[in-house]
N, C-alpha and C positions, 0 to 999 in steps of 0.2 A: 339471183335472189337478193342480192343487198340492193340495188334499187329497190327494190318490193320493198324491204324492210326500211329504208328510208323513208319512202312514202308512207307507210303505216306509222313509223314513229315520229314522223309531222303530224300527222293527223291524231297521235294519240294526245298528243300535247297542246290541243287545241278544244273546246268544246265545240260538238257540234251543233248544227244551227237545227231550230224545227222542234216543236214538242214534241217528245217522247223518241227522240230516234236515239239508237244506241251508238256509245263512243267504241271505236275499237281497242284490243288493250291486248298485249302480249302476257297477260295471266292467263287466260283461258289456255287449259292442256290441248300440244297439237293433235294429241288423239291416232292410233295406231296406224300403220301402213299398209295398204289393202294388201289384199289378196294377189296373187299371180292370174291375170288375165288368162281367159280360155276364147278362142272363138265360138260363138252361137249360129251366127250365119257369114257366106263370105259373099263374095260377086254380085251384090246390090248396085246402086245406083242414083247413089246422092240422099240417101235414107234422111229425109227432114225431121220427123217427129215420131214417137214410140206408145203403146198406149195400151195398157194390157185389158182384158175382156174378162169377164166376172169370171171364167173357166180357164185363166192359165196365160191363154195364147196370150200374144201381141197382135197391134195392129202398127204397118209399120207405114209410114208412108214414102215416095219417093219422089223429091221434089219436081226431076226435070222429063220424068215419062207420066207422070199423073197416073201410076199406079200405085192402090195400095194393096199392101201384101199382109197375109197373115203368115205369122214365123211361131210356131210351138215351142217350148222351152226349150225341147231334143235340137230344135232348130231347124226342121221342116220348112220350107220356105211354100207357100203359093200364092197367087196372083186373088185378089176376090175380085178387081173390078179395076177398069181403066177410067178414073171419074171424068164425068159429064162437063164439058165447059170448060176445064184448066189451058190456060195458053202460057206456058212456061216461058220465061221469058228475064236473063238477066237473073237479081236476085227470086225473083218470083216462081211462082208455079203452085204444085202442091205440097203442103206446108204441116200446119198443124193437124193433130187429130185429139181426142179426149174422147171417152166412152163414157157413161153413166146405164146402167144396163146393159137393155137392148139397144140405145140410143147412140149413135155415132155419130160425133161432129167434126167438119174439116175446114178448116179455112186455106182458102185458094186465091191465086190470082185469075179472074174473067176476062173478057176483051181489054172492059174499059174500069175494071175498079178490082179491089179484092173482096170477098164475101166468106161468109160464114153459113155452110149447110147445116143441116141435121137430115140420117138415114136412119131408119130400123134397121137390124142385123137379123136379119132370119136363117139358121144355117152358115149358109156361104153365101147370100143372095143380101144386098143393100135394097132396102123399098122404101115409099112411101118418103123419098126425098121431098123438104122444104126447107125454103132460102129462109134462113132466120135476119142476117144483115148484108145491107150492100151498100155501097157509096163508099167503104174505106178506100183511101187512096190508094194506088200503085205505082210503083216505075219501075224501073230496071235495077235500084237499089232502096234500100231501106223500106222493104214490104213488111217487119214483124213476121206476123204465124204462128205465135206459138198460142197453146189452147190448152186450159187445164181444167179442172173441177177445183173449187178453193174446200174447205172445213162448210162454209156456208151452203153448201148444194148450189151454189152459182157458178156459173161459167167464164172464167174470164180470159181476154183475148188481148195479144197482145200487136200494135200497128206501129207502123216507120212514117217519116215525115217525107220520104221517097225523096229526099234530097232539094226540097222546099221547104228549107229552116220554118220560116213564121208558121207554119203548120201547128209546129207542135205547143205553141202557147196560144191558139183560137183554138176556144173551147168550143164552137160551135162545129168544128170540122173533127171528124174521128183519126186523121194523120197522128203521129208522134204523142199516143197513147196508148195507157191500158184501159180496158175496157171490160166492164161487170153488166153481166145478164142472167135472164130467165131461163129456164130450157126451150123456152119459146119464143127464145130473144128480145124480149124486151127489156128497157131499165129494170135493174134488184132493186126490188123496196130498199132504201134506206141511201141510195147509189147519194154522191154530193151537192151534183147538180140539177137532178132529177133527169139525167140524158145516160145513156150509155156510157160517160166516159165519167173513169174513177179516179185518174190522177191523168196527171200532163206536162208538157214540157220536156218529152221526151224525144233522144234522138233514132233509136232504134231497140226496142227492148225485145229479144228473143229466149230468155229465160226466166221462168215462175217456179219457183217454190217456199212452201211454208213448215215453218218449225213445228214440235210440237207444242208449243202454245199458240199455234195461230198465225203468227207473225207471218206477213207477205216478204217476202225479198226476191228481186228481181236483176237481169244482167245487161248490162248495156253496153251498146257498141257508141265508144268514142268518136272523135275524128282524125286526129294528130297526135293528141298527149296524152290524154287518158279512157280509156274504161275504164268503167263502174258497176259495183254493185249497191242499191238500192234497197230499205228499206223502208216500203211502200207505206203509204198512210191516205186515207180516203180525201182528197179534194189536195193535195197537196203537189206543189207545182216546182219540178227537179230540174228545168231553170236552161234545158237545150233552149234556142241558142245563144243565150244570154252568156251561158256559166258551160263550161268542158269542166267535169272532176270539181273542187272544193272552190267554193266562192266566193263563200263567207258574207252572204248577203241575205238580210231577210229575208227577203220576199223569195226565196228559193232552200228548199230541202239539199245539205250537202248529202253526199254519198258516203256511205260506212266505208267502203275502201274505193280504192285505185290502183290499177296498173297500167303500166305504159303499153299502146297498142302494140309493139312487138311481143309482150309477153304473155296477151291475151287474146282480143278482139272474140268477147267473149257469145254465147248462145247456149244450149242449152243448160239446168240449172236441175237440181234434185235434193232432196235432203235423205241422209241414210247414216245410221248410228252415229249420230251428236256431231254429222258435220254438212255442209255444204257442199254440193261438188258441181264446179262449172267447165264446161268445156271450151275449150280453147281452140280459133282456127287456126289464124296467122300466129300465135305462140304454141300450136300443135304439144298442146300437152292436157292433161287434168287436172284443174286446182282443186285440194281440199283446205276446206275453210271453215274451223273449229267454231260452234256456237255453245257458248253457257248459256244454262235454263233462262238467264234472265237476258238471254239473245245478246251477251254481249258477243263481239266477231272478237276470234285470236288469227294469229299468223297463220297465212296463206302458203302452203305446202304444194310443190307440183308435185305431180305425180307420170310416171311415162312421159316424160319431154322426148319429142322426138321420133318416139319409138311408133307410134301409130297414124303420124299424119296430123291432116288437119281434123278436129275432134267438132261434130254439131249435137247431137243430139245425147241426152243422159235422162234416165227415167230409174226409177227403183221398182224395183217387180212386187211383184204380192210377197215372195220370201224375204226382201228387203234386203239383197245382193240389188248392184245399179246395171244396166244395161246401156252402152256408150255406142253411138255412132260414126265412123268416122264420114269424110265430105272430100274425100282427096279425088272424086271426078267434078268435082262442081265448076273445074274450067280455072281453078286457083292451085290447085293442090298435084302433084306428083303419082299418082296411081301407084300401087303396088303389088303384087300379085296377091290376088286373092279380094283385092279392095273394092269397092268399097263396104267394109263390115260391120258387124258389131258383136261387140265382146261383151262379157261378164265379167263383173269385176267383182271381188267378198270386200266390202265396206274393209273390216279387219283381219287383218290376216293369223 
């Protein structure tokens, strides 16, 4: 933790670059200590993303079988569907999901790219699948996937530069960005450049979530020195691979915080009673990350170092307790009985 804490009070004592982005500050209250963790489901299999259904359940997906699973709150676990296409592979496979109704969306990696579906959910049966995007890049590392609903009823999605830096600053290539759409995948009225892509210069962003006023913040995976958490702003360019962490240069958005990749390498991202919470692979823990109403960021508090592996996925249920996945089969991580799972955690305990 005192490197955390240096790093934040470097960065407190500097302004940050970019209109409107928030400076971090050690006022903001760190805000309570969860809850005692309960298991909901165990014996998964690399659980990439979470996404709950207007009635309760989850949808859960699992990256390296291209099954997804619906899990009940009791924690019922079953199979709906082995999807169509997924060639796992490396970081890749099946990744993100988001619901909007009936509507279920996944981003996957295919032979030769990764894409973004939409199914109806009828029951337990997926129908009337169509390919909303395709051409985002792929490799064996830096694929993105995650998928959220934003406040705006737009979908946005997020992709890796697959380990070809200049990716992520050509705007014309959807690599090493987020990306805002329709439910029928096209550009959101208002998007920056009138293309699918909302911001850029990114090297691997696997976690979205927004406060409640709105605000986007997103998490990223470093290379060497730092991860980052980003507060997202439409056409604005966060400077991979120019800039790793603070760079102090116009022409790029610094990041609200840093940490050094052993105490993060961060992915998925949630908000739930007045904080942040991002998952941690290679630093196998939970960060809560205090926001004041006026989004400023306070000190970064782990949470379960250790105790459950490496951590990918976090989503906040309908009751607004988070639900965390760990990833200790992904071919990186130590397996443990019962793993790979996901728990509940109470925001406050």
């Amino acid at each position: 933790m005192t490197k955390i804490w240096t790093i934040m009070l470097a960065m407190t004592l500097a302004a940050c670059s970019g209109a409107g982005e928030v400076a971090p500050t050690a006022a903001v209250p760190a805000g309570g200590a969860p809850g005692e963790p309960r298991d909901v489901a165990t014996d998964l299999a690399v659980p990439w993303g979470i996404a709950f259904l207007p009635g309760g359940d989850a949808l859960v997906t699992e990256r390296d079988t291209a099954r997804l699973l619906r899990v009940t709150p009791a924690g019922q676990v079953r199979r709906l569907a082995t999807i169509e296409g997924v060639r796992p592979e490396g970081e890749g496979g099946l990744m993100g999901v988001a619901v909007k109704g009936d509507q279920i969306f996944l981003y996957y990696t295919a032979d030769q790219d990764n894409r973004i579906v939409r199914y109806r959910l009828a029951g337990d049966r997926l129908t009337d699948q169509r390919l909303l995007v395709q051409g985002i890049p792929k490799g064996s590392i830096h694929n993105g996937g995650r998928l959220a609903f934003g406040p705006d009823g737009n979908l946005y999605a997020t992709t890796g530069e697959t380990g070809d830096r200049p990716l992520a600053q050509q705007r014309d290539s959807l690599g090493g960005k987020i990306l805002r759409m329709t439910v029928d995948g096209a550009p959101a009225p208002g998007n920056p450049f009138g293309t699918l892509v909302y911001s850029y210069g990114h090297r691997n962003v696997q976690g979205l979530a927004w406060d409640p006023s709105g605000r986007l913040y997103a998490s990223e995976f470093g290379a060497d020195t730092y991860d980052e958490l980003n507060l997202i702003k439409p056409g604005a360019n966060y400077g991979w691979p120019e800039v790793e962490g603070r760079g102090d240069d116009p022409r790029f958005v610094n990041p609200v915080l840093t940490w050094s990749t052993a105490e993060a390498s961060p992915s998925g991202l949630a908000y739930a009673d007045g904080s942040l919470w991002m998952a941690a692979l290679r630093g196998q823990r939970l960060w809560q990350i205090p926001l004041a109403q006026d989004g400023a960021v306070g000190r970064p508090v782990a949470r379960f170092t250790d105790r459950y592996g490496r951590l990918r996925a976090v989503t906040t249920t309908p009751a607004g307790t988070l639900w965390v996945g760990t990833s200790n089969k992904d071919g990186r991580g130590s397996p443990r009985p019962g793993d790979d799972r996901i728990i509940a955690v109470t925001p406050s305990s």
